[in-house]
N, C-alpha and C positions, 0 to 999 in steps of 0.2 A: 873316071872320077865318080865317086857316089853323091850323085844327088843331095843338095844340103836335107831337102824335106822329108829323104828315105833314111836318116841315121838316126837310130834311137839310143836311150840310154843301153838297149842290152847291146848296142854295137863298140861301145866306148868302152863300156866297165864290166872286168871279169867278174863271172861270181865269185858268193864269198863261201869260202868252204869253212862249217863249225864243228868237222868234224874234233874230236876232244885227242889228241896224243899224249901218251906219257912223255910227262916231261926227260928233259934229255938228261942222262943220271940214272935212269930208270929207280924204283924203291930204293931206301936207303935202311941201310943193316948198321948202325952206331953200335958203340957201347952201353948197352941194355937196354935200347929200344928200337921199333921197328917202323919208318914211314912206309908206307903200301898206298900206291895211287889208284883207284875207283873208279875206271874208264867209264863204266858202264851204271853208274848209279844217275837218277834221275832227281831233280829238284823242280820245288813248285812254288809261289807263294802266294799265300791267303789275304786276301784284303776284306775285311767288312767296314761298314761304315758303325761310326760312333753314334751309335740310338740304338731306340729299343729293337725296332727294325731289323737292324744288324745281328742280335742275337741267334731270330730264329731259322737262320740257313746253318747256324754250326749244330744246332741241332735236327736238324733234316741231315745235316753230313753225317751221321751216325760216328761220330765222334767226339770226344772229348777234348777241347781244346785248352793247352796250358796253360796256366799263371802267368805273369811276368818272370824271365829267365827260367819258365822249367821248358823239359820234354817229356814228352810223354811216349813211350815206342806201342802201336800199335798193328799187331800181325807183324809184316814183313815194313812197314813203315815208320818212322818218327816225324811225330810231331813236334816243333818246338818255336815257341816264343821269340820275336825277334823285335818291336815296338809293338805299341800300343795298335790292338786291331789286325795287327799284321805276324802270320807265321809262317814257317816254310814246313813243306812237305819233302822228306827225303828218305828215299828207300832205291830198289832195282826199277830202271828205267820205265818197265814195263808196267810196273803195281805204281807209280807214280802217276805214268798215263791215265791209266785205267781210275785211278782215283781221281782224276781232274775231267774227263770225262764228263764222269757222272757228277762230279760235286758243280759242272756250272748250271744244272738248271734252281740248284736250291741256293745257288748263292744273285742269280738271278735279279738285277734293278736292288739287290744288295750288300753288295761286294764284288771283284773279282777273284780268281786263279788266273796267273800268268805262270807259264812257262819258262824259266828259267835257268834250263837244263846246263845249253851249252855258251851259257855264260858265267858259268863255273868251274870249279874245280874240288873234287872230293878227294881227301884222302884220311887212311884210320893213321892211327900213330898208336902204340902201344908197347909194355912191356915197364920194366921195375924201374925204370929211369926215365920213361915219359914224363912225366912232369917236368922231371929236370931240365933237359932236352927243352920243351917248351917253355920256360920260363925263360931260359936264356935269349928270346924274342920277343916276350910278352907279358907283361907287368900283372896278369891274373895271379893270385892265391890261388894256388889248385890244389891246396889239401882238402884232405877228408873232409874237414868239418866246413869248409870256406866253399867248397865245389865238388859235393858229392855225388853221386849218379845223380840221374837226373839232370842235372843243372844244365842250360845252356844261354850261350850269349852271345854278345859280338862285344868284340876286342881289336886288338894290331898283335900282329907278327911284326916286329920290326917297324918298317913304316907303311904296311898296306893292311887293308882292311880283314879282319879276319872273323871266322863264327866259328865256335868251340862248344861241343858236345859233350859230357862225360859220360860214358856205354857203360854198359855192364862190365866189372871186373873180368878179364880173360883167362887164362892160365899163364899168360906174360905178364899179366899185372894189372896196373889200371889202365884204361883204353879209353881213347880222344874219337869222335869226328872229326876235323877239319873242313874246312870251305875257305878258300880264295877265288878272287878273281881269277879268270881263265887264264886272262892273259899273266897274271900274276905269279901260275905255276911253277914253271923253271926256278924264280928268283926264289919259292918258298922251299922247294928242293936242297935251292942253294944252301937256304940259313940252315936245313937240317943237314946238312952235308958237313958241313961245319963247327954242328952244334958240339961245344964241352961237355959232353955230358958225363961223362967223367966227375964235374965238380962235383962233392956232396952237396946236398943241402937239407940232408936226414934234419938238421936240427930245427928246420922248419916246420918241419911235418909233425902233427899228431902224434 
């Protein structure tokens, strides 16, 4: 028998593995549009404090930080608004890193970056019925004129938490980010697995 004073927590409790899996499903191919899940994309987010204080680490980050509800893509990264003070960094895991890195000495006694990563979930959605496709989960106006590029925010998919990008137009059409919870994945899989997208709702639209 082991000694009571020799047992520690790493004897009790397995670790916990984050590493990130495609959900079960794998991408989903609907009618006229595409989800693609983002194994390998990295996430960050930005905290300053509300003063003037707070200002001058986003300008030591040699960046430009968005408005409320925009993004901004810079290089292989986006920028984008999420509250007041607070944004997320999302691009490939590695230019993520490497930009949190360097951004804590200048956000330093005035803000943090925390890490993020793999307590998420990325995926793009795209092609002539995206929208569609996401509405039927999500109460956002996603036309042109209501949520143009640029624009991002947080929302619900159904009934979990969700953050909604709009990219650059692709040659599939217009193109989403996505973000869920990790553990959240499978289930948003699901609603897209499911999704009508079939319905029109051209008369929505612009």
């Amino acid at each position: 028998m082991i000694p009571r004073e020799s047992v520690s927590m790493a004897d009790l409790v397995e670790p916990v593995n984050l590493r990130r899996r495609t959900p079960p499903g794998g991408d989903i191919d609907g009618p006229g549009f595409r989800l693609i899940f983002h194994p390998f994309e990295g996430i960050a987010k930005i905290q300053l404090l509300a003063s003037p204080a707070g200002n001058d680490p986003a300008h030591r980050l040699g960046v430009q930080l968005p408005e409320p509800c925009q993004g901004i893509e810079a290089g292989p990264l986006l920028f984008a608004w999420i509250a007041p003070h607070e944004w997320l960094v999302i691009g490939p895991e590695g230019d993520v890193g490497h930009f949190s890195r360097e951004a804590r000495d200048s956000t330093a006694g005035h803000g943090l970056i925390t890490d993020i990563t793999h307590a998420c979930a990325v995926f793009e959605l795209s092609g002539p019925a995206a929208r569609e496709a996401l509405n039927t989960h999500c109460p956002l106006d996603l036309s042109d004129r209501a949520f143009p590029v640029g624009r991002a925010t947080r929302s619900l998919l159904a009934d979990i938490n969700l953050f909604v990008s709009r990219r650059q137009d692709g040659a599939r059409g217009p193109a989403f980010t996505l973000i869920v919870d990790q553990t959240m994945a499978a289930y948003a899989t699901r609603m897209f697995a499911g999704s009508p997208a079939t319905v029109s709702y051209t008369a929505l639209l612009p």
